[in-house]
N, C-alpha and C positions, 0 to 999 in steps of 0.2 A: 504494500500500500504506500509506504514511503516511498520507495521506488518510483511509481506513478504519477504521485502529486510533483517529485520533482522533476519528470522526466514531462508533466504536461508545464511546469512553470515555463522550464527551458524553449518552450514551443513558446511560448508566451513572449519570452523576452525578444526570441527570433522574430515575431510579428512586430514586436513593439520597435525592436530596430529597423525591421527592413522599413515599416509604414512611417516613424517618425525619427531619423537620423539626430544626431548632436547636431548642435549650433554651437560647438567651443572655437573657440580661436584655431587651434591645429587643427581640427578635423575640414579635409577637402570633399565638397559638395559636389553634388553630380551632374549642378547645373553651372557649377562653374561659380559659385560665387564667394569663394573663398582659394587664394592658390596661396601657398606658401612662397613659393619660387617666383615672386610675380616679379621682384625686382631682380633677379638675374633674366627671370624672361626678356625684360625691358632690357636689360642690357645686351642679350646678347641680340635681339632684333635689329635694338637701333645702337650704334657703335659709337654715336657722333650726335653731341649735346644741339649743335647748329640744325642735325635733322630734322631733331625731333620737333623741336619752337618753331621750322618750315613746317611741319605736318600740323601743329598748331594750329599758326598761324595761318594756315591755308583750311583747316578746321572753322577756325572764328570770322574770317571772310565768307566761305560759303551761307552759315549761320547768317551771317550781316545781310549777304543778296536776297537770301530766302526771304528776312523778316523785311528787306524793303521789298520783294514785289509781293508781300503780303500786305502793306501799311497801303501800297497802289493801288491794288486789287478794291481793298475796303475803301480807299478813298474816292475811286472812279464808281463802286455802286452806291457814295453816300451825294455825290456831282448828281448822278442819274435820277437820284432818290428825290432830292432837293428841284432838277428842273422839271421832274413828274408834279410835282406839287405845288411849284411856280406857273404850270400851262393850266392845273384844277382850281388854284387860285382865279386867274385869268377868265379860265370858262365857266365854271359854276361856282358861284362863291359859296353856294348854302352846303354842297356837297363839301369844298373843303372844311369848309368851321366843322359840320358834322362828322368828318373825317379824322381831325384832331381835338375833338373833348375826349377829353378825360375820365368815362367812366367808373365809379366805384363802383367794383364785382360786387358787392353786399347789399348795395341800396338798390332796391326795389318799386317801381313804378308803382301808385297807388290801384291802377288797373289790375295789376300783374298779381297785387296782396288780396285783390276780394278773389280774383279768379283763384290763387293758392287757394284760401278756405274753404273753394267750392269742390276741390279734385283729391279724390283720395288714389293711393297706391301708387303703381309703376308710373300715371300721369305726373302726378306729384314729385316722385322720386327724380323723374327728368326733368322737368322743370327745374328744382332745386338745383339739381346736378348743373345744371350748367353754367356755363360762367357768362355773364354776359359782359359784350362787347368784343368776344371772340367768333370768328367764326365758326359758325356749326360744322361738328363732325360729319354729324350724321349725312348733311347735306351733297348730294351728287353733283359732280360735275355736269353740266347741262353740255350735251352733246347733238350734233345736226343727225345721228346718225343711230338707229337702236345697238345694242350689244350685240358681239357676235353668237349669243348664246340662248336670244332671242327671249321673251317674254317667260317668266316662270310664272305656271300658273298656278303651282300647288302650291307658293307662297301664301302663309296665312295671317 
């Protein structure tokens, strides 16, 4: 019986190791994120202090190009953003004001409050759920054309 209990601990400990390894400083991981050697690795890679601050520095310049034609990018769709709302300005003014207030998600149309009192359940439940001032999920894309999978009729 002794025999058993210690011969099933050992199965135990064998799980316990293979499923949750050390995280001690000497022990090397399997994912690589701990190497003891890491600075001879370095060394014997790069031989010459002068490469390595090129490899650097050719490092922090690509980082540099990326983040300006990222700062571009966002500043040509914030140009487009701005002369789409300067042409709505222009053509309908009531559209844009309506466009830019400010809705609080919480406050409630006086309409919207008798109607809540009157709807109980899933109607209810949507209603609340939703946030307004966003666009509806639920809502389809309005297409010139039916689906290709044509009208379902056992929808209920």
């Amino acid at each position: 019986r002794k025999n058993a209990a210690v011969q099933g601990d050992n199965r135990k400990r064998i799980l316990q190791r293979a499923l949750y390894p050390r995280n001690g400083p000497r022990d090397e991981s399997p994912i690589g994120t701990y190497r003891p050697d890491a600075k001879l690795a370095l060394r014997r890679s790069i031989q010459n202090v002068e490469v390595h601050e090129t490899i650097e520095r050719a490092w922090l310049l690509h980082q540099r190009h990326q983040r300006q034609a990222r700062t571009a990018e966002l500043q040509r769709k914030w140009d487009s953003m701005h002369a789409a709302m300067s042409e709505l300005r222009s053509f309908d003014y009531d559209r844009f004001v309506e466009a830019n207030t400010v809705e609080d998600p919480r406050a409630r149309p006086p309409a919207e409050q008798v109607l809540l009192k009157n709807l109980k359940g899933p109607e209810r439940q949507f209603i609340e759920g939703r946030i307004r001032g966003l666009f509806p999920r639920e809502m389809r894309i309005p297409t010139n054309t039916p689906s290709r999978a044509g009208w379902n009729h056992a929808w209920r």
